[in-house]
N, C-alpha and C positions, 0 to 999 in steps of 0.2 A: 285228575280223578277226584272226584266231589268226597268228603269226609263223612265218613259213616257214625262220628262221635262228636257231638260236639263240645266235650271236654275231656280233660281227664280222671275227672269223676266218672263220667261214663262209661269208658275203656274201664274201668276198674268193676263196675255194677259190671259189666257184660263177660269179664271174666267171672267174676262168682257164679255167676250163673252158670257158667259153660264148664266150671270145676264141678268136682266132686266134692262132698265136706271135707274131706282126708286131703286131699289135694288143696284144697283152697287155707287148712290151718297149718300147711305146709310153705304157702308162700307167705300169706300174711304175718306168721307166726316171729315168735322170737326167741329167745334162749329164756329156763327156765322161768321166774313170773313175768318178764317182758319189760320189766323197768325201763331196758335200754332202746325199747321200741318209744318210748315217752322222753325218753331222756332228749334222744335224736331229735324230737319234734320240739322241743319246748327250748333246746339252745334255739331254734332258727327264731322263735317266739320273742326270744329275750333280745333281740335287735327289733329297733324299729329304723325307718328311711328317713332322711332328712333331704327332701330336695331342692335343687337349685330353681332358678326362677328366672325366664325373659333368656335365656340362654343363646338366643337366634338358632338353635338345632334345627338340622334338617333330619332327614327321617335315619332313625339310628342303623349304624354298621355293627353286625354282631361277630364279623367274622377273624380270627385269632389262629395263632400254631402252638401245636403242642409236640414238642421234639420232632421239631419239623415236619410235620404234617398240619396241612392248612385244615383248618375246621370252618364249618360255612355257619357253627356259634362253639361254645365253650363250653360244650358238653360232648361226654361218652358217654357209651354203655356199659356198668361195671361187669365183673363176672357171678353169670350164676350158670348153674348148670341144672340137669334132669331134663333140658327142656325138652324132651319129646315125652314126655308126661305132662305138659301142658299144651303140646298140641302136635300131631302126628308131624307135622313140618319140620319141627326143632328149630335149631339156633340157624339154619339156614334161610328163616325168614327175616331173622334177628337183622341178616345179615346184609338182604336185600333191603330195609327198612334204612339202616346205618347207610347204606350207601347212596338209598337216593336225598336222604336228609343231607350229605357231606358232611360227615364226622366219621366214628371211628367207637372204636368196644375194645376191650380187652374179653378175650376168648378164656373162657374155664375151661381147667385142666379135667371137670368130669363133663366137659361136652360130651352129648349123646353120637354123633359123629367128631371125626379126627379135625384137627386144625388144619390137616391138610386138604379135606374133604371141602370144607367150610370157606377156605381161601376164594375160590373162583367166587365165590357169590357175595364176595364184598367189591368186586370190582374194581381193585385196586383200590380201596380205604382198608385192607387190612393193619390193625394198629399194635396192640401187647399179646400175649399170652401166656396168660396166670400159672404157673407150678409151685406147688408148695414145695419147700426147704428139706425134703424128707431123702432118708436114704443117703446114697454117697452122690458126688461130686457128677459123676457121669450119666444120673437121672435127669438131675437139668443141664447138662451138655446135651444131653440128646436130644431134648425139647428144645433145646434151641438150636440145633442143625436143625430138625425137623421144620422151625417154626421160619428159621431165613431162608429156607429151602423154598416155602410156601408165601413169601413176599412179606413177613411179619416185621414191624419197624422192631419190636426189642420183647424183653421178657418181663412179666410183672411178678415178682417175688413173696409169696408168702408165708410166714411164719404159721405154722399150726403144728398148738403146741400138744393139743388134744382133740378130743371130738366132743362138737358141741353137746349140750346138755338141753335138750327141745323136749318141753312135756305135750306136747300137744302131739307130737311124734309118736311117743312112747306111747302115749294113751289110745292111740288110733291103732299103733302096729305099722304104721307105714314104712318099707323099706324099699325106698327111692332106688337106692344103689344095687340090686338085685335085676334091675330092668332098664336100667339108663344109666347114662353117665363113663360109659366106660369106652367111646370113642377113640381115647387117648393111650387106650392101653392094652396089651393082649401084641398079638405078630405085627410088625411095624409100628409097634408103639414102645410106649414105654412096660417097663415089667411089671407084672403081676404084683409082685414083691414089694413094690414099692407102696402100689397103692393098699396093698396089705397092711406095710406098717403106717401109712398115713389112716386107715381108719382103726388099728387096733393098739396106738401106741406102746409098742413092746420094746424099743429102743431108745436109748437117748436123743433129743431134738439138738437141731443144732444152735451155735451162740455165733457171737460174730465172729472170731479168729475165722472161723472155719469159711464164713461169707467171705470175708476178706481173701483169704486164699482160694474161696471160688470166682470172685469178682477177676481176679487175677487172668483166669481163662478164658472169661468172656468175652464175646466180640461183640456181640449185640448191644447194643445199650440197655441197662435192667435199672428198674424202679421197684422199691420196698414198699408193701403196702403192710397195714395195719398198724403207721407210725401215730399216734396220739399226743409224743410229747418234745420238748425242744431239747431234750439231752436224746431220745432216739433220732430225731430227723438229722441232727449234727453229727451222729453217729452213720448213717447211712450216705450220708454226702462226703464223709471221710473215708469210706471203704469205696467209692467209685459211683453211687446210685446216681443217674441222669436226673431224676427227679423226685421227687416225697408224694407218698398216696399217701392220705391222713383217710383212714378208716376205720370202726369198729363193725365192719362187716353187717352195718344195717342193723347191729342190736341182736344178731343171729347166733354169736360166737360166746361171749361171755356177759351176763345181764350185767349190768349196771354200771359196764365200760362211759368209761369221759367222753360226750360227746367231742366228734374232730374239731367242728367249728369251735366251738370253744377254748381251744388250742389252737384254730388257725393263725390269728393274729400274730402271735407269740412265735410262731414256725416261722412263719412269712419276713419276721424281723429278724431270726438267727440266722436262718439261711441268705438271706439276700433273695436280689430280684432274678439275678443271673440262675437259680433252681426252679424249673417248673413246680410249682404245687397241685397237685392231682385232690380228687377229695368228695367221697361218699358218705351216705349214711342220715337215712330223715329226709330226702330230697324229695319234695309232691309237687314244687308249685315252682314256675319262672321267679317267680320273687326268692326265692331260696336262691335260685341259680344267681342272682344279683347279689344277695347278700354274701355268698359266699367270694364270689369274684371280688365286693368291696374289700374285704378280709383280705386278699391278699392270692385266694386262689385263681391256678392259673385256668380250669377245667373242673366242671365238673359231673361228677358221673352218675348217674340212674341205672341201677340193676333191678330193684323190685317192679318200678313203674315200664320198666322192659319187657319185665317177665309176666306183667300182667295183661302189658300190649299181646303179647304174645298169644297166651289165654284167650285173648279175646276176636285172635283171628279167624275168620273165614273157613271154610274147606277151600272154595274158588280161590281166596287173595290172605294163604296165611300169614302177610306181612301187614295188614291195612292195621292191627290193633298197636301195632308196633309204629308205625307211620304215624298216626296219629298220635299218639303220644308225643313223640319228638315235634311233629307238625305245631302244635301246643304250645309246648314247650319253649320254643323258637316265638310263636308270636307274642307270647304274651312276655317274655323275657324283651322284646323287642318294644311291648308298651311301658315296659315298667322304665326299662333304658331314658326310654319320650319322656316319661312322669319327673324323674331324676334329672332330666337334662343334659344326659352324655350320650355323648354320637355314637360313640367309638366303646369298645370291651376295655379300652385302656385310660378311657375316662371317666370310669365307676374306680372312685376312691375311698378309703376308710371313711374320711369326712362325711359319708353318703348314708350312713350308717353309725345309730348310736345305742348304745344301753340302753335296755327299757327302762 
């Protein structure tokens, strides 16, 4: 099927257009003045490439595993959710997209439809799914019967310690969560209750003792996301986490968070090689996906440029905005591999990459 964009500049122009304002300073947007939407961009800024030369390369291999699942490059789809507010299809195109690229997403816990629902249409690339830390111990047990029931390799774990603080939200009135997002919960889901005190924080959050003692029950394999620093990532590999997602949620969560890359390094050297490194946040361009892989990570993820693919799909083919993004993504991560001189995902090394 012939590509309907021929960047990902363009998928992004053809989502704006296909949003509403209110919707569109809902995806773009970021937490309070958006520092951490700049911050995320200007780490990937502060590397430049240093490339090899005469290498005899033949045409580069992007393809890599992440907690045993083969990827056909070293990217996912992070979690966002609403998505049937960005296009009547929802994350079920998401899904379709992921699967014919060959890779994999970690599913949000406010999908618009259930993780169970969503499973058949990755066609076996189902990968994580997301539940926040909230409530007792048997919210995310249940999401994870749910989620191994439904062929999911493990659980993505996230701390939310509040609800973000988004002006651009506030100013418009938009409430997302009123009309989407709530796939996950209601009869055969998880409780009401739960998602209750995850957006009106009326109880204490949880700390690690308590992880540790959930870790304890789990059988799936879970990875922590929203690690930023080498005393949290040491920490999460001590309580049982299979791998480290280093994220500030895209700049969406709390403004003027560290970007991850700029702690990637630092992670990649506490933990060792034997922990996958997962790792979002500022991601636009293949050359990002390079740099970040020089750094030490093992994967890494796109959720806004998902959500925008998304936006920008079809009535006919609501995955083609989504396709193409990854499509992209995949080749020019594949040119820059050429430019660099490594064949191989495993022959992009720090060396590759230097301080501006």
């Amino acid at each position: 099927m012939s590509r309907r964009f021929p960047t990902v500049r363009s998928v992004v122009a053809e989502a704006r257009l296909n949003l509403s304002p209110r919707l569109w300073d809902y995806l773009e947007g970021g937490a309070s003045g958006e520092d951490g939407l700049r911050i995320n961009r200007a780490a990937f800024a502060s590397w430049h490439f240093d490339p090899d030369m005469l290498t005899g390369l033949s045409r580069p291999r992007l393809g890599t595993t992440l907690l045993g699942m083969d990827l056909r490059m070293p990217v996912f789809v992070s979690p966002f959710g609403y998505d049937r507010a960005l296009h009547p299809a929802g994350y079920a195109a998401v899904a379709r997209a992921v699967a014919e690229a060959g890779i994999t997403s970690v599913v949000s816990e406010s999908s618009s439809d259930s993780l169970t629902d969503l499973a058949p249409h990755f066609h076996g690339h189902q990968g994580l799914v997301q539940v926040a830390l909230v409530a007792g111990e048997e919210h995310v047990l249940g999401f994870e019967e749910r989620a191994a029931a439904a062929g999911y390799r493990g659980l993505c774990l996230t701390d939310s310690p509040t609800r973000a603080w988004r002006e651009r939200m506030r100013e418009s009135g938009l409430d997302l969560h009123r009309y989407y997002g709530m796939g996950n919960y209601g009869e055969g889901g998880a409780s009401l209750d739960a998602l209750r005190e995850l957006m009106d924080f009326s109880k204490p959050r949880w700390d690690w003792d308590r992880l540790e003692r959930l870790a304890g029950r789990l059988t799936l394999p879970w990875v922590l996301k929203g690690v930023v620093s080498v005393e949290q990532a040491r920490r999460a590999v001590d309580a049982g986490a299979s791998a480290i997602y280093m994220s500030s949620y895209g700049g969406r969560n709390l403004d003027g968070t560290v970007s991850p890359l700029s702690r990637l390094a630092a992670v990649a050297d506490a933990v060792g090689s034997e922990v996958p490194i997962m790792i979002d946040s500022g991601v636009r361009h293949g050359t990002d996906v390079a740099k970040a892989l020089a750094l030490g990570a093992t994967a890494v993820g796109v959720g806004r440029l998902a959500a925008f693919g998304l936006a920008a799909g079809t009535h006919e083919d609501p995955s083609s905005g989504v396709r193409d993004v990854l499509r992209h993504l995949y080749d020019e991560l594949e040119s820059v591999m050429g430019s660099l001189g490594c064949e191989t995902v495993g022959r992009l090394q720090r060396r590759h990459v230097v301080p501006a």
